[in-house]
C-alpha positions in Angstrom: -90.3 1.3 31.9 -87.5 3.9 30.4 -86.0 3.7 33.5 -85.9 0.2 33.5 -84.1 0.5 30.1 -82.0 3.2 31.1 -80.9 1.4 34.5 -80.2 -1.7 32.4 -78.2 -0.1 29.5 -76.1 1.7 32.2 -75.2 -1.4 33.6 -74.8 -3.1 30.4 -72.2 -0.2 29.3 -70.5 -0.9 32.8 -70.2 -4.4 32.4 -68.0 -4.0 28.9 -66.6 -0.7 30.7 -65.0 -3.6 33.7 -64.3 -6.0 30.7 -62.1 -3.3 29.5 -60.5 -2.5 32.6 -59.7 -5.9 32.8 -58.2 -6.6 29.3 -56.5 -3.5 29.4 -54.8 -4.1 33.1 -53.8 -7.8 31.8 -52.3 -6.2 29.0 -50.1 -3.9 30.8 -49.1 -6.9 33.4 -48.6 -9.0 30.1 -45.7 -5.8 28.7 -44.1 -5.7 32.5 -40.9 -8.4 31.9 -40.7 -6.3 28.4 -40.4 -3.2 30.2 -38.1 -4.2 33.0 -35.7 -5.5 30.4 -35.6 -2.1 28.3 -35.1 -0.3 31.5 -32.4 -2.9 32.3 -30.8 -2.9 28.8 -30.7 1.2 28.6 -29.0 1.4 31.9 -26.8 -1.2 30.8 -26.3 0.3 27.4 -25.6 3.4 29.6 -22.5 2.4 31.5 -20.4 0.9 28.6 -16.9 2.3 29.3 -15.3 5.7 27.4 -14.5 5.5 24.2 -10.8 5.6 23.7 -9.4 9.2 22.1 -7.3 9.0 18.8 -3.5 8.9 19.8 -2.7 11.9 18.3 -5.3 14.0 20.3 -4.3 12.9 23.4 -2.7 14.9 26.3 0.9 13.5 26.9 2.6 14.0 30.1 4.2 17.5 30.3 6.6 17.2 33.6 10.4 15.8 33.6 9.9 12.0 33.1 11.0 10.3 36.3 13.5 8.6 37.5 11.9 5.5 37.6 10.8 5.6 34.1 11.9 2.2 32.1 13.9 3.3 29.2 13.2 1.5 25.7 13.6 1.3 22.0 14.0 4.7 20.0 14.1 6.9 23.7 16.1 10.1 23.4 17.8 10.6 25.7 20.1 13.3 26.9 23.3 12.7 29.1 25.4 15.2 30.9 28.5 14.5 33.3 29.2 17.7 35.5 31.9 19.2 34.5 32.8 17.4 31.2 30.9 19.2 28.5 32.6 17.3 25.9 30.7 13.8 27.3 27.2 15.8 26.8 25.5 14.1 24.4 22.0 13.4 22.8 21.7 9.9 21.9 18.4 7.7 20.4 18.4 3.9 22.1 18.3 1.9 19.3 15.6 -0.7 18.6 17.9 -3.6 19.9 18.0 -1.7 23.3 21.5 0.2 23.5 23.3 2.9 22.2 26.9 4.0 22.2 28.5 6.4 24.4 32.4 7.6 24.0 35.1 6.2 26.0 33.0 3.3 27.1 31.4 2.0 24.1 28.1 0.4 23.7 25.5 0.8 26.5 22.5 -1.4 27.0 19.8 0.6 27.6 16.3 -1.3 27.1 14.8 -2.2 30.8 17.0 -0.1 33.0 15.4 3.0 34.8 16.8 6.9 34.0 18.5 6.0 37.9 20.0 3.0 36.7 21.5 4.0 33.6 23.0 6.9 35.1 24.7 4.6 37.9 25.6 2.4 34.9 27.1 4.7 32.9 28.8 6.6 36.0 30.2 3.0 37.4 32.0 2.4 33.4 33.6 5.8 33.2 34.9 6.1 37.1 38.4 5.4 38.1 39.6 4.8 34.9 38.5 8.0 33.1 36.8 10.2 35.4 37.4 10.3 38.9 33.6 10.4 40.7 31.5 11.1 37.7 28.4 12.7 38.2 25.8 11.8 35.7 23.0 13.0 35.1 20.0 11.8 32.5 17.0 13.3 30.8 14.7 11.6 28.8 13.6 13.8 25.9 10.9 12.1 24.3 9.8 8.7 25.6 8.7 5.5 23.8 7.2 3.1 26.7 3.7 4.3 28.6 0.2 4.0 29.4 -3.1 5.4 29.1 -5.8 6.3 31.5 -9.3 6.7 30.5 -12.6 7.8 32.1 -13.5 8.6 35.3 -9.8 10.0 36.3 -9.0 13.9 37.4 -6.7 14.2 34.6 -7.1 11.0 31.3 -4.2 10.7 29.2 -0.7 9.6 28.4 1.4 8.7 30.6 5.4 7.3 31.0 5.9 3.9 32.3 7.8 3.8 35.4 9.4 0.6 36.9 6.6 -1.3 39.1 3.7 0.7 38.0 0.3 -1.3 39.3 -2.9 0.0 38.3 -3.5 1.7 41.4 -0.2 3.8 40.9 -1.5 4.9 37.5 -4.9 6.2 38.9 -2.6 8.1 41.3 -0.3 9.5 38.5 -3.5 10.4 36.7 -4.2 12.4 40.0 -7.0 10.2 41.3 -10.6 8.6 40.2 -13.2 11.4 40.3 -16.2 11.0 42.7 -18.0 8.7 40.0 -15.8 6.1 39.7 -16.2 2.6 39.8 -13.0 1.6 40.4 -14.0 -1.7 41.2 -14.8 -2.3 37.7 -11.8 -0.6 36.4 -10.4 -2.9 33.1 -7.5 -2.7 30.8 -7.4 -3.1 27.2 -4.3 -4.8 26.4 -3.0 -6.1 23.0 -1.2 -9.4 22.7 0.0 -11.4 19.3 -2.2 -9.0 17.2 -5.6 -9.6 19.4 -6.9 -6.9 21.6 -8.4 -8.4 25.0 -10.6 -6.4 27.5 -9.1 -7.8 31.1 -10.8 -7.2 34.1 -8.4 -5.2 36.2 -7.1 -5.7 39.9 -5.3 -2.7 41.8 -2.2 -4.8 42.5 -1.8 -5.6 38.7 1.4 -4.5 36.4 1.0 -2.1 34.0 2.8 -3.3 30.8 3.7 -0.7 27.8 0.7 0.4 25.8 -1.7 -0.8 28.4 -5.3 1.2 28.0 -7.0 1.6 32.0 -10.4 2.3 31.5 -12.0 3.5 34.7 -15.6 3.6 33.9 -18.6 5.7 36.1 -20.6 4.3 38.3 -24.7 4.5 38.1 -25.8 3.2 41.7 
């Protein structure tokens, strides 16, 4: 008889034990789309793109800017013609886009290259001042470029040259890195006061101020 009793408690406790089980299993299957979404959601929440540096903290371009750089508003410049020292001069384009230069006068400036301003200027002093004038331009601090952000070999500053596309500006920043997704590669770019995240393309212009963000990928 106690085993009887002890037979049909243990099955009694097994029966609640499966009932258990059972609630316990459809509560887990119940939580499943509430767990795929979190793990969806932190990934997500993982790949947002790089925070952009403050100005002032970021690494400007140290070479000579090239010659293909698109002079602007408030560039100094400096200008030499070989063998004239007294044509050397240092001169600020002014926020209209020229500047004046002697013997010739006023010089617009704003949209030309470094090349083209020193054929320009070469071109209004030959012949009738200087026979075959060499010229030659240096831009000493620089008012139009871009940034680079994330998954670049070197992020930063960078002068705008004539024609830059996006890909060119991954290439000045020497490359995307082995994590990039260049595919999702965007720029931030401000227009009439509103800042608009754009969905890059390799073949797109850079404009002045543009922010590349090449973000990392995660699969």
């Amino acid at each position: 008889m106690l085993k009887i009793i002890e037979r049909t408690g243990l099955c009694f406790s097994l029966q609640h034990l499966s009932k258990d089980l059972r609630r316990l299993n459809i509560f887990c299957l119940s939580l499943t789309p509430y767990i795929l979404l979190f793990t969806i959601y932190s990934i997500v929440g993982c790949a947002r793109y790089p925070t952009i540096p403050k100005i002032e903290k970021i690494e400007k371009y140290g070479n000579p800017v090239p010659k293909e750089y698109l002079i602007g508003p408030e560039d100094i410049l400096s200008i030499v013609v070989w063998d004239h020292e007294d044509l050397t001069r240092k001169v600020q384009v002014s926020p209209e886009g020229d500047f004046s230069y002697p013997l010739i006068g006023k010089v617009k400036a704003e949209g030309l290259t470094v090349s083209q301003l020193e054929k320009e200027i070469a071109t209004r002093l030959s012949g009738r001042y200087i026979i075959n004038p060499q010229v030659t331009i240096t831009v000493e601090e620089y008012h139009r470029f871009f940034y680079i952000f994330g998954e670049v070999k070197k992020p930063g500053r960078y002068p705008l040259e004539a024609g830059t596309t996006v890909l060119k500006a991954i290439t000045i920043a020497e490359g995307a890195t082995d994590k990039a997704a260049i595919n999702k590669t965007k720029i931030v770019r401000e227009e009439g006061g509103v800042r608009k995240e754009i969905k890059a393309k390799m073949g797109d212009l850079v404009r002045p101020e543009d922010v590349i963000i090449v973000p990392e990928s995660f699969f």
